[in-house]
C-alpha positions, 0 to 999 in steps of 0.5 A: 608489390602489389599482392604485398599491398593486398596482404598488408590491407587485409591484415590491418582490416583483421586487427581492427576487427579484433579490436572492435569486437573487443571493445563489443565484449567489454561493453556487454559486460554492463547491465543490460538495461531493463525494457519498459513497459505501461502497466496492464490491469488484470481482468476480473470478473466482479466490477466492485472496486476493490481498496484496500486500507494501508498504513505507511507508518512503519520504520526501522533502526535503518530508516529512521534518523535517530537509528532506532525501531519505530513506535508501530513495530516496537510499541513501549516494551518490544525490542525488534533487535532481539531475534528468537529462536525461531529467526523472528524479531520481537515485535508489537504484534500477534502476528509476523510479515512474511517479509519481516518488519520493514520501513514503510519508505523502502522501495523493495517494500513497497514494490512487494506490497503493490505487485501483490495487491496487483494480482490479488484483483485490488484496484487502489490504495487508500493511504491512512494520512496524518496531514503536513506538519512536523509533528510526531511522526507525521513527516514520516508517514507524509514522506513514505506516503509519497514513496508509495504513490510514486510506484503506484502509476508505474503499476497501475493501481489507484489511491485515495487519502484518509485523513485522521483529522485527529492530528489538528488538535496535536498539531495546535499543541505544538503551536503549528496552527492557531487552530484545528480548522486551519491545519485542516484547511493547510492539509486539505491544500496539500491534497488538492495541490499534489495529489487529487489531479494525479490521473490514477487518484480515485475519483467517484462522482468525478471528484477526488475521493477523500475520506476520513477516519472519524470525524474524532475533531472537526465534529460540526457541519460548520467547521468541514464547511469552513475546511472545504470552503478554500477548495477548487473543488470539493471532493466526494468525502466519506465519514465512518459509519453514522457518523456523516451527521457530523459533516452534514451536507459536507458529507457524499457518504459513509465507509464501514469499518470493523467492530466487535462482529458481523452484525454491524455490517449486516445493519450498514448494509441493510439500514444504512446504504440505501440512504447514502449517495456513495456507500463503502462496504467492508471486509476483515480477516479479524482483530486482535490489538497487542496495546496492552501486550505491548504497553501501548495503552489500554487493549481495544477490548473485543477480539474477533478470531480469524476462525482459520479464514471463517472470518473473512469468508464471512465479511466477503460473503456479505460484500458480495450479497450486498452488491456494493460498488466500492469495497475497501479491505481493512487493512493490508498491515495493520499489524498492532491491531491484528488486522491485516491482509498483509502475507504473514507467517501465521495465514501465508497468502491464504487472505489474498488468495480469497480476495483473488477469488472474490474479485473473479481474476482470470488469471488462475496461476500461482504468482504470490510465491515469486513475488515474495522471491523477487523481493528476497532477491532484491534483499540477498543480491542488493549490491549487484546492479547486474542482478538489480536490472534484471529484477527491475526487468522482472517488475516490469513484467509483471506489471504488464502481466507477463508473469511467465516471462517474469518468473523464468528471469528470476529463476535464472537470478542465482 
């Protein structure tokens, strides 16, 4: 009887151990969840600040509510719906993204752009901003700027706002604001309230760092005295190149932009930025706008070729020799004007790879490739949240420079 006992225990003790380890097969078969990790910045050698300009303007017929291509893909005759011969679809542009037209919102988009800046040894963003109404498409850039900063903390990188101050008038036409300074003095609040206390929001002089894409409407000393006066603090505020005058004391200093050839940039840096308190230099691969081509208005008239990189080494090399502190590259996708350090078909990864040269990153592997994979993979497996998990494991990597381990999860994703 007793033997009986001893057997009869050890056999329900055998089931249950079946059963849990059962129940253990079952649960493995959920999504591992991916481990987290704080972002590490990549070690360079060139202490300039590196920024780079970026449009968040770009919808698709996915995107956007009225399901059709935005303006800044299709401009007045280009159809993205038709695709050519060689897989591409029409768009605005000389130029084609590597990862094909996108909407600016899209996280997968973002997440490609942001890990590519990353490696390529660019310190933050500074965000093309068109203020707070619903007006135009205003909402929309407002909405895929905000998409873009909440992924910026989690890999590290800063950002900035440029606000076009051009849209006061627009937003005065449509009977938004009684007048330009007080859309101004509305968008400024907007600033200051949601974005220039963030931790990774650059600050120069220990203020937020604002700059503007003009003056083009506010063009009195009096008037951004009148915009700033409702702030806390007022923020280290750049004009374009010579035009501070119009801001007056307003004004902490200039950027430089890109016109017609080098030249300009050579006099910024040579007569300009002594006299200024915070002076921000330039570099461009080229320019090349598609207005006329593509019914958008009247061509820009200048071109500047990108003389198979000629250019942009150019713009570099006098970055360089005028030992700035803050360099800001125009831009990542500005693809209507031709001017973008965005990978394209055209020039591949051959513009970020010399900004990685020009910041000195000492990390000399080749990453630029796997990036782009990870984001055709978030493309092709969108509807495995197995495969999502491990490619949100695989961010998390890289956002922590650990791109071997990085690489070797994609490869492993089929």
């Amino acid at each position: 009887m007793k033997r009986y006992i001893t057997l009869l225990f050890f056999w329900i003790m055998n089931i249950l151990f079946i059963s849990c380890s059962g129940s253990d097969d079952k649960g493995s078969d959920k999504p591992t969840e991916p481990e987290t990790f704080e972002p590490v910045a990549i070690e360079k050698t060139n202490s300039t600040k590196i920024y780079v300009h970026y449009m968040p303007w770009f919808e698709t017929n996915e995107s956007s509510a009225n399901k059709k291509w935005g303006y800044h893909w299709t401009m007045a005759n280009k159809n993205p719906n038709t695709i050519g011969a060689n897989g591409r679809r029409e768009i605005a542009s000389y130029y084609y993204p590597l990862i094909g037209p996108y909407h600016s919102g899209d996280k997968n988009v973002i997440e490609n752009h942001l890990l590519l800046m990353k490696y390529s040894g660019i310190d933050g963003v500074l965000i093309d901003w068109y203020g707070t109404y619903d007006v135009n498409d205003y909402r929309m850039v407002k909405e895929n700027t905000e998409q873009l900063i909440a992924m910026l903390d989690k890999v590290g990188l800063e950002y900035a706002i440029v606000y076009e101050d051009r849209v006061t008038k627009n937003v005065v036409d449509a009977q938004k604001a009684i007048s330009v300074t007080a859309a101004a003095k509305t968008d400024l609040a907007y600033m200051q309230n949601n974005y220039f206390d963030d931790k990774n929001y650059i600050k120069i002089n220990g203020k937020p760092l604002l700059l503007n894409f003009g003056p083009i409407i506010l063009q009195t000393p009096a008037e951004w005295t009148n915009v700033f006066n409702t702030l806390t603090t007022k923020p280290t505020f750049l004009t374009l190149w010579d035009q501070s005058v119009e801001a007056g004391d307003n004004a902490s200093g200039e950027y430089a932009w890109v016109f017609k050839n080098s030249t300009y940039l050579t006099n910024f840096y040579t007569n300009t930025k002594s006299k200024l308190s915070v002076a921000m230099g330039s570099a461009y691969p080229g320019f090349k706008d598609f207005y006329a081509e593509g019914g958008g208005g009247d061509a820009i008239g200048w071109t500047i070729e990108p003389n198979n990189g000629a250019t942009l080494d150019e713009t570099l090399s006098l970055a360089k020799n005028a030992n700035l502190n803050y360099l800001q590259l125009i831009t990542w996708n500005d693809f209507g004007e031709g001017k973008m350090f965005e990978p394209t078909v055209e020039f591949g990864y051959s513009y970020i790879e010399k900004v990685k040269t020009f910041a000195g990153v000492k990390n000399t592997e080749t990453v630029f490739p796997d990036i782009s994979k990870l984001y055709n993979l978030r493309v092709e497996k969108k509807g495995s949240a197995d495969a999502q998990k491990k490619l949100d494991q695989a961010f998390n990597y890289f956002v922590s420079m650990q791109s071997a381990k990085a690489k070797q999860l994609i490869n492993e994703i089929k």
